[in-house]
C-alpha positions as CSV (number, residue, x, y, z in Angstrom):
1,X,35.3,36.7,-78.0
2,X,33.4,39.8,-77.4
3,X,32.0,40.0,-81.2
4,X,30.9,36.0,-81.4
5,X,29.0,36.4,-78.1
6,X,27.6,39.5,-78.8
7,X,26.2,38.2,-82.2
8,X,24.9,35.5,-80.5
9,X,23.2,37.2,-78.4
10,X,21.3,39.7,-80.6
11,X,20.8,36.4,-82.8
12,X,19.0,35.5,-79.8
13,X,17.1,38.9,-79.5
14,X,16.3,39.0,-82.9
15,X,14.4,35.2,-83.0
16,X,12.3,36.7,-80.0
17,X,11.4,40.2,-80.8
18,X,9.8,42.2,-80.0
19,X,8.1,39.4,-77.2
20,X,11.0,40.7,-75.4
21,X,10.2,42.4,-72.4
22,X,11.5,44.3,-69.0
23,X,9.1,45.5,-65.9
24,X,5.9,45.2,-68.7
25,X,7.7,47.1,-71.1
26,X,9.2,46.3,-74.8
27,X,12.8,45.6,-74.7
28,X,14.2,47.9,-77.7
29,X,17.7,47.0,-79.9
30,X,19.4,49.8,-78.3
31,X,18.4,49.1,-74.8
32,X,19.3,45.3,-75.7
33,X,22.4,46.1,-76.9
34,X,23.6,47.8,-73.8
35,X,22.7,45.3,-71.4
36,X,23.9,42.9,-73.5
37,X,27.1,44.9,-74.4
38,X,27.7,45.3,-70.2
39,X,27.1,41.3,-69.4
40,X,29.8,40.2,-72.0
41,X,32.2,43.0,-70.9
42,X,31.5,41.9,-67.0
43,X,32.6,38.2,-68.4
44,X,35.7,39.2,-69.8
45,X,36.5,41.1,-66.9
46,X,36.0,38.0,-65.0
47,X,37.8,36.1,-67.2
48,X,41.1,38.5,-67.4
49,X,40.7,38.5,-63.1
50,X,41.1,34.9,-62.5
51,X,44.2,35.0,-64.4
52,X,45.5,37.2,-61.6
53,X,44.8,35.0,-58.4
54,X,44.0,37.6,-55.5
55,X,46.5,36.8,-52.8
56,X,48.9,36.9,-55.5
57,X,47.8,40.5,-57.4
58,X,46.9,43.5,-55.1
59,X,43.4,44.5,-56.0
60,X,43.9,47.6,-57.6
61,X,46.3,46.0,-60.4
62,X,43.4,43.0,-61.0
63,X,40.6,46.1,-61.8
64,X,43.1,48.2,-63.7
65,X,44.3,45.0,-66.2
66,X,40.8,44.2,-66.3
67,X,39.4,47.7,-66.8
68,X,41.9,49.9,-68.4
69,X,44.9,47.9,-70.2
70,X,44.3,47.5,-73.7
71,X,41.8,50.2,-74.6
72,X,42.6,53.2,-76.4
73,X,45.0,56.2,-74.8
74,X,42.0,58.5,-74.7
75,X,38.7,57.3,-73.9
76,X,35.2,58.6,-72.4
77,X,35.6,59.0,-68.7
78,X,31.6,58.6,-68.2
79,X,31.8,55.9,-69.9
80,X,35.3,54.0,-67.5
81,X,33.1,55.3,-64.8
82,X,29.9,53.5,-65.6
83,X,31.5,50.5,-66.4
84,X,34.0,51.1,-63.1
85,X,30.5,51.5,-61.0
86,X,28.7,48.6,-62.2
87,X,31.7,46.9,-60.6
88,X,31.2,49.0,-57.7
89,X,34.7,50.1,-58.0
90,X,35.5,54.1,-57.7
91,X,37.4,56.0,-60.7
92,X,39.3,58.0,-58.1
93,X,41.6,54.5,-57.1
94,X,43.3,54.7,-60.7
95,X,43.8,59.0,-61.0
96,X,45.1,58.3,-57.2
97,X,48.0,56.1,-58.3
98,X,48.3,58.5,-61.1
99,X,47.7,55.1,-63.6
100,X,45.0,57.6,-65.4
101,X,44.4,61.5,-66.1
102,X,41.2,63.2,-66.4
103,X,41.4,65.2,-69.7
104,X,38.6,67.6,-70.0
105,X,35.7,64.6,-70.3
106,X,38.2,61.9,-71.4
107,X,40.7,59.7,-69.4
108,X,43.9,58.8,-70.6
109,X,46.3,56.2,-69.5
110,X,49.8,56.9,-68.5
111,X,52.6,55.5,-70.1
112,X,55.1,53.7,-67.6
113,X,57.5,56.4,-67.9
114,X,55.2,59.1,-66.6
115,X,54.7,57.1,-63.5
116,X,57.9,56.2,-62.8
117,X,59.3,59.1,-60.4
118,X,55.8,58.5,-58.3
119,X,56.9,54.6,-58.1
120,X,60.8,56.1,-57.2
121,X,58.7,58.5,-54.3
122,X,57.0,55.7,-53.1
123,X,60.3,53.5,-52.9
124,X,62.0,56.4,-50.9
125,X,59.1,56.5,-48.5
126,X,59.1,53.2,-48.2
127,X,55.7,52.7,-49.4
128,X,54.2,49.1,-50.6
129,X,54.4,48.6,-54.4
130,X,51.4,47.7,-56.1
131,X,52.5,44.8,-58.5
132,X,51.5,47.4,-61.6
133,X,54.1,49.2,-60.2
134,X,56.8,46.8,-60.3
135,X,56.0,46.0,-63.7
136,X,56.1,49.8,-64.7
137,X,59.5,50.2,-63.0
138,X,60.9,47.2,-65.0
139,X,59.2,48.6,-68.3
140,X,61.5,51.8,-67.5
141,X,64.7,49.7,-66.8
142,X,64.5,47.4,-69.7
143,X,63.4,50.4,-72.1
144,X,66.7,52.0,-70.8
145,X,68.9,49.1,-71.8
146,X,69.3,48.2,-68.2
147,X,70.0,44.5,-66.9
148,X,66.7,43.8,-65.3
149,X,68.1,40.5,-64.7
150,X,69.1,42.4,-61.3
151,X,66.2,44.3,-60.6
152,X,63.9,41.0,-61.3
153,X,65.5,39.4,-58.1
154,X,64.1,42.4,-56.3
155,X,61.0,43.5,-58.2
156,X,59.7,40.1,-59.8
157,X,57.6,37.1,-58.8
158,X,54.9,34.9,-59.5
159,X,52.6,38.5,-59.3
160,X,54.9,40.1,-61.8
161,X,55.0,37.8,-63.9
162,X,51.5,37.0,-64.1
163,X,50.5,41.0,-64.8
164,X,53.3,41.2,-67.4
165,X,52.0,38.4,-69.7
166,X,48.1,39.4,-69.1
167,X,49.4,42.9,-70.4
168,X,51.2,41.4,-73.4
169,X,48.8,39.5,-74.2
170,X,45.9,42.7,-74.1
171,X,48.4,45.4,-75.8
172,X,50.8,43.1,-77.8
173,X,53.6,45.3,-76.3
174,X,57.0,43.0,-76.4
175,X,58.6,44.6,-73.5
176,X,56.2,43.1,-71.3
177,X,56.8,39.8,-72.8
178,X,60.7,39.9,-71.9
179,X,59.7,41.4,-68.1
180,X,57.2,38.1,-67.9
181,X,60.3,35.9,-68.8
182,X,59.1,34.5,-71.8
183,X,62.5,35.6,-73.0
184,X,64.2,37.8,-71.2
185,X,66.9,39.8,-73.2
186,X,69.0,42.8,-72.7
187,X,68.5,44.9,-76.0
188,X,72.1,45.1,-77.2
189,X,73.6,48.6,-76.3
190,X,73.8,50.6,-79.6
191,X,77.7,50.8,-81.3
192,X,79.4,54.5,-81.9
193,X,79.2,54.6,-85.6
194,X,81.9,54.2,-87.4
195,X,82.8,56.7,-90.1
196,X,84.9,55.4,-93.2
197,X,88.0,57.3,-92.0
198,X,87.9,55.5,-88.9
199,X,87.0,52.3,-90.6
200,X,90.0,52.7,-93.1
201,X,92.1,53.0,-90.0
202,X,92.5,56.6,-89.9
203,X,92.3,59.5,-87.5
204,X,88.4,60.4,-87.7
């Protein structure tokens, strides 16, 4: 989506130029390019949002599916927090529920594992989850082989669901898929292996 409209676009630029112009001033490729490159990422972000209803999705989940699931483990912090800013959203709500780190002058996202004792704190203290959360803590479970069957009667809903297959669907990551319900299956629990004595019927 973002490649079509963004050829169309400069398709666009290019019939025009260089009669292109901003505040009496020429309009250049490069400066075209970003505005153009920050409209069509503002549309997607739209787009991935009204997947996640508000009422149903806390706030801070909507901005981090929209903003930070599916781009690369390490990327440009100045460049989350321009994009973050345009939004008028502030960096410091993701590296506060420890869903990014600041890494010298990139940001990297955590991997549900490396938030889950924060998500067990805020259980304990009897803090509100954010749905991200919930999903996270079911990641954990079903990557340990547990039955989230039970822990989706406590942790799931329409919110969890919806975040899981937007998530999926951005990352291609399967465990997501089973946590949205779109087939939900325990991984079966890995056999001792068998050693040919033992096969044969004999003391191994």
């Amino acid at each position: 989506m973002f490649i079509i409209a963004m050829g169309k676009c400069l398709e666009l630029y290019s019939k025009h130029y260089p009669n292109i112009f901003r505040d009496g001033r020429r309009v250049e490729v490069e400066e075209a390019v970003s505005d153009i490159d920050d409209i069509i990422d503002s549309l997607l972000k739209i787009k991935d949002i009204e997947r996640l209803p508000l009422g149903e999705v806390d706030e801070v989940t909507r901005l981090y599916c929209s903003y930070v699931v599916g781009l690369h483990e390490f990327f440009s912090y100045d460049e989350l927090h321009k994009r973050l800013s345009k939004g008028g959203i502030d960096i410091d709500i993701f590296l506060k529920e420890i869903l990014i780190e600041k890494v010298g002058d990139k940001v990297r996202i955590l991997k549900p594992y490396e938030r889950r004792s924060y998500i067990e704190d805020k259980i304990r203290k009897k803090r509100e989850l954010l749905t991200i959360d919930k999903v996270h803590l079911l990641y954990c479970l079903y990557s340990e082989g547990k039955p989230i069957r039970k822990y989706l009667e406590v942790y799931g809903g329409k919110d969890v669901k919806r975040v899981a297959q937007l998530i999926h669907m951005k990352t291609g990551d399967e465990i997501y898929s089973k946590i949205a319900g779109i087939m939900v299956k325990i991984p079966e629990k890995r056999h001792k292996q068998i050693t040919l004595e033992g096969f044969a019927g004999e003391p191994s």
